[in-house]
N, C-alpha and C positions, 0 to 999 in steps of 0.2 A: 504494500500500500504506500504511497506517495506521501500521504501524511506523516507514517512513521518515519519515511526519512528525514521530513522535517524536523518530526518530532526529538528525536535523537541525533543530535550535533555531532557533525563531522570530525570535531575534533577528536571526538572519543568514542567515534563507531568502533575503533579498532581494539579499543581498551574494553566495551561495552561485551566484546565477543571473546573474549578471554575467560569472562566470568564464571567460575561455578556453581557458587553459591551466591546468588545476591538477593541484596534486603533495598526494597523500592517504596520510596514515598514520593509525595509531592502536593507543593503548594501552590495556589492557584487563586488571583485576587487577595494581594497577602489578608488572605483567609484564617492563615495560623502562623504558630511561630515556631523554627525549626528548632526539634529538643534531639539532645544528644542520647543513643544509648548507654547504657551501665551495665555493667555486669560482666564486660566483655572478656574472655581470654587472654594471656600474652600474645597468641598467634592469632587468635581470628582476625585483624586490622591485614594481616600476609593473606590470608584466604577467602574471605568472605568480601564481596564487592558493598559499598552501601551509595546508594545514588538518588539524590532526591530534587526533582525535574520543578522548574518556576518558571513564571510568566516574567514578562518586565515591571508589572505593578508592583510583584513579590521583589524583582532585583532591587528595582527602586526603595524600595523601604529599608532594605537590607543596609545599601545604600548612605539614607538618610540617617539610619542608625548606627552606622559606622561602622556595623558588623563584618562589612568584606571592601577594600578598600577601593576605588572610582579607578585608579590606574593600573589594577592587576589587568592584564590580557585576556582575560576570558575565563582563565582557572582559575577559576572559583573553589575553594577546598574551605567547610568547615563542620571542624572537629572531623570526627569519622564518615560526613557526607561528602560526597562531590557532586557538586553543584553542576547541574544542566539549564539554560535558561534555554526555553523552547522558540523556537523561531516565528514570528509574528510568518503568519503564509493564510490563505483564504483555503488551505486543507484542514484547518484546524476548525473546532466549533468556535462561537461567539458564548457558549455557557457554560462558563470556567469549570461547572463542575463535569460533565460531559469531558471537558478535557483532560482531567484527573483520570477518567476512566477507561485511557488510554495504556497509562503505565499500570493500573491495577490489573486490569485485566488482558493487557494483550505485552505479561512480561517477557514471555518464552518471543514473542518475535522482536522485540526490543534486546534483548539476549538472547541468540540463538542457542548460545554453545552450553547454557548452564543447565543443571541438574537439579537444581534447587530454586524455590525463592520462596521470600517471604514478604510481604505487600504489608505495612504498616500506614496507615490513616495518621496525618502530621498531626492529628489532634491528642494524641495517643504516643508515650514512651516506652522503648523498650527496655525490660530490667532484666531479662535474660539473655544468655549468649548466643545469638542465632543457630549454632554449632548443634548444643543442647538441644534447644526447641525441635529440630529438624531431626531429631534422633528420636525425642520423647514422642512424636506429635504424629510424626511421618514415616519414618523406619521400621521404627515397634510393630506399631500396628499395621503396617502393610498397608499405608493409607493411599489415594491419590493425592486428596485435599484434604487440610484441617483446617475448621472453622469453631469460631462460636456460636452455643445456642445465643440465640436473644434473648435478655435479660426476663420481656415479659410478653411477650409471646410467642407460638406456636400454630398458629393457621397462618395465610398467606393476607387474607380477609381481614381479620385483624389490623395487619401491619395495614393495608392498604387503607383500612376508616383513617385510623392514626394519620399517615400521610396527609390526610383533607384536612379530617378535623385540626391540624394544629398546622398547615397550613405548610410543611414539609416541601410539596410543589404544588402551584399556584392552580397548576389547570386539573381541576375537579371529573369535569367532562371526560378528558384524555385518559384519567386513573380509572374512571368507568369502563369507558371503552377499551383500557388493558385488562383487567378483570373478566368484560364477559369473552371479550376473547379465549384468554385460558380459560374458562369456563368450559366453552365451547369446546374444547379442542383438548378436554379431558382433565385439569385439572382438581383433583380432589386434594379436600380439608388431609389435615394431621390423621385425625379420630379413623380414617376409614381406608387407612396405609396397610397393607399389607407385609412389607417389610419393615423392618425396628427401627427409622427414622424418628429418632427424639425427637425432632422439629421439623416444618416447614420453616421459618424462621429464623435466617443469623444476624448474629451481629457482625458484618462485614470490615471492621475497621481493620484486624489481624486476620491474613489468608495466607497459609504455609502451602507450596504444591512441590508436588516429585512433578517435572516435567517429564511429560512420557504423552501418548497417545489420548489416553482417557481424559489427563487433566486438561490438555490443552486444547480440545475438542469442547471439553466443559466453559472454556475460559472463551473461545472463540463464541462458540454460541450467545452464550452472556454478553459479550459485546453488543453483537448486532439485535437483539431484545434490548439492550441499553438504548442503543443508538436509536431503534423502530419507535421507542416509548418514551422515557426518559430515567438519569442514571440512578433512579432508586434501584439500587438491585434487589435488596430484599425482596423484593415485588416479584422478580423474574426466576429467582434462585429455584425453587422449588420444580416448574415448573420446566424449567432446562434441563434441572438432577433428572427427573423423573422420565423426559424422553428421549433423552440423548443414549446412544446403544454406539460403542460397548457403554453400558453402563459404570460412573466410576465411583472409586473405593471413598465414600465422603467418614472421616473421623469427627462429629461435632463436638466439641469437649464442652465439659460446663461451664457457667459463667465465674464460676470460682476457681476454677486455674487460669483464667481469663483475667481474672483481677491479681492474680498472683505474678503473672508474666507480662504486665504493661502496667503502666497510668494515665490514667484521663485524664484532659484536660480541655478549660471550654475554647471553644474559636474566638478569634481576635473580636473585639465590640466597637473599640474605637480603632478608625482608621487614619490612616495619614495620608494623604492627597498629596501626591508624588507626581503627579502626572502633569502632562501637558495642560493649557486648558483645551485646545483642540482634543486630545483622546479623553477628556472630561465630558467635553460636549459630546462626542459618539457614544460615550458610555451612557450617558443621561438618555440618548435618543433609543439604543436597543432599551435599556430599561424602560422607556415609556410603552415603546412597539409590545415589548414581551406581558407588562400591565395588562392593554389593551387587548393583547391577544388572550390571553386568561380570565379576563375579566368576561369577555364575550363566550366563552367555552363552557366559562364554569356553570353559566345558566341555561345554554343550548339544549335544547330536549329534558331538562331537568323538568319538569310538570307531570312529561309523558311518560317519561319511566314508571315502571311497577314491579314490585318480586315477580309478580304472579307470568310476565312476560321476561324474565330473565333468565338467560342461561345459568346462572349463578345459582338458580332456589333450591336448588338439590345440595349442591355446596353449603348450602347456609343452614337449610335445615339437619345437614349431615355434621352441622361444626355445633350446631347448639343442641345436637341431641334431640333433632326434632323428625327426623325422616321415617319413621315408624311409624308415628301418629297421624 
C-alpha cells in the first residue's frame, strides 16, 4: 500500500526491517504524552525495537516543550522510542485516530521481518519487559494474539450503546448501520458462543501477536472493518475473530494482569497551539465539515427504526436472556 510507505520514513525503512521483536505506539494530534517503559532488561534496548510514529502537531509540541531539540536532523531518539514523524501525503486519513490505526494494526507490514510485536496505546505505560510478556502471554500458551478482556463488558452491543451514549464517535447513524450489519451476516452475543471465549469485548490499548499467518490475516481484516466503519475496534473484534478461517489462537487475559503489566493514564486536556494559523484554519474547517456531517447522520432514519425490524433482535434478546420467551 502507498500509504505505508509514506507512513514509514525512508530513513529507517531499513532499520524498521531488521526488527524482531518490536513494541509500537503512536501519537496523533498531541493527543498524549510519550511515557517511557520500566522494567526493562540489560539486553532488551540490543533486541527489542520500540518505535513510536507522530504527526507534526505531536512534533510541534514536542518541540515547544523542548523535549527533542529544533536542529536534530530528523533522528529523533527519546528515551527507549524512536521517533517516526509521518509524512503529511493525501494517502493518509484526515482522523488522527484512523491514522493511529495504521501502526496498530497493520505492524507485520510496517515490519516485515519480525516475529513479534506488541502495540501499546501512548495513553498507557509499560512496566514489564516486553521479553517476558511475549513469553508469558504468547509462547506458553500457544497463542496467536493476547489481548485484554474489557474491564466491563462482554457482548459487542454493549460496547456499541457505550460508544453513543457517551459520545465515543459522533455519528450514531453509522454505529447503527455497523451493528445491523454484523447482525446480518451472523454475529452472535457472548451468552450463545459455542467455544470458551471469555468475551466478545477487549480492551484494545495492549495487543501482543506471534506474527504468523492466523495473526496477520486477523490484523488485516480488522483494518479494513476499521477503515469501512470507523476505528473503534472493539466494535469489529469479535466479529472478525469469529469469521476469519484459519481461525486464530486468541489468549484474552484478565483485567488484573492487565493492570499488573501497564499504567493508565488520561489523554492530554489542554493543548498547545503549535501550528500555523493556516493549518488552524483547515483544522477548524474539517472539524466543522465532520460536526455537520454527524450531526445530520445521527438523526437520519432514527424515528423509523424498530427492534421488531432489526436484524439485531435475536442478538438482543439472546444477550438479555430473553430468546426463549
Amino acid at each position: 500500500m502507498r500509504f505505508l510507505q509514506r507512513f514509514s520514513d525512508q530513513q529507517f525503512r531499513a532499520e524498521m526491517e531488521k526488527c524482531g521483536l518490536v513494541v509500537a505506539s503512536a501519537i496523533f494530534n498531541d493527543h498524549d504524552k510519550i511515557r517511557q517503559p520500566v522494567g526493562l532488561g540489560i539486553k532488551t534496548l540490543e533486541t527489542v525495537c520500540f518505535y513510536m510514529f507522530i504527526d507534526d502537531k505531536t512534533l510541534n509540541s514536542l518541540f515547544h516543550h523542548n523535549v527533542i531539540p529544533r536542529n536534530n536532523p530528523r533522528d529523533y531518539k527519546i528515551g527507549a522510542w524512536r521517533i517516526i514523524k509521518t509524512s503529511k501525503s493525501e494517502n493518509l486519513y484526515l482522523n488522527p485516530a484512523m491514522n493511529g490505526v495504521i501502526p496498530k494494526y497493520l505492524t507485520h507490514r510496517l515490519f516485515p521481518n519480525s516475529k513479534f510485536s506488541i502495540w501499546i496505546d501512548a495513553k498507557i505505560q509499560l512496566m514489564i519487559d516486553p521479553l517476558l510478556l511475549i513469553h508469558s502471554m504468547l509462547v506458553v500458551p500457544e497463542a496467536d494474539i493476547a489481548i485484554s478482556k474489557h474491564p466491563f463488558f462482554v457482548n459487542t452491543m454493549e460496547e456499541a450503546m457505550a460508544t453513543a451514549r457517551w459520545k465515543k464517535w459522533g455519528d450514531v447513524y453509522g454505529l447503527r448501520m455497523q451493528m445491523e450489519t454484523y447482525c446480518e451476516h451472523g454475529l452472535k452475543p457472548w451468552s450463545s458462543h459455542k467455544l470458551p471465549y471469555p468475551t466478545d469485548v477487549p480492551d484494545s490499548a495492549l495487543i501482543l501477536r506471534r506474527h504468523g499467518i492466523r495473526s496477520n490475516l486477523f490484523s488485516c481484516f480488522m483494518f479494513n472493518e476499521l477503515e469501512a466503519f470507523n476505528p473503534r475496534d472493539q466494535l469489529a473484534f469479535a466479529f472478525v475473530r469469529d469469521h476469519i478461517n484459519p481461525k486464530v489462537k486468541m489468549n484474552m487475559f484478565e483485567v488484573e494482569v492487565f493492570e499488573q503489566v501497564v499504567v493508565e493514564y488520561r489523554h492530554n486536556l489542554k493543548k498547545i497551539e503549535t501550528s500555523s494559523y493556516e493549518q488552524q484554519e483547515e483544522e477548524q474547517k474539517q472539524e466543522s465539515l465532520m460536526r455537520t456531517i454527524q450531526k445530520r447522520r445521527r438523526w437520519l432514519d432514527h424515528e423509523s427504526w424498530s427492534l421488531n425490524t432489526s436484524n439485531c433482535k435475536s442478538y438482543l434478546m439472546d444477550m438479555w436472556g430473553e430468546s426463549h420467551h
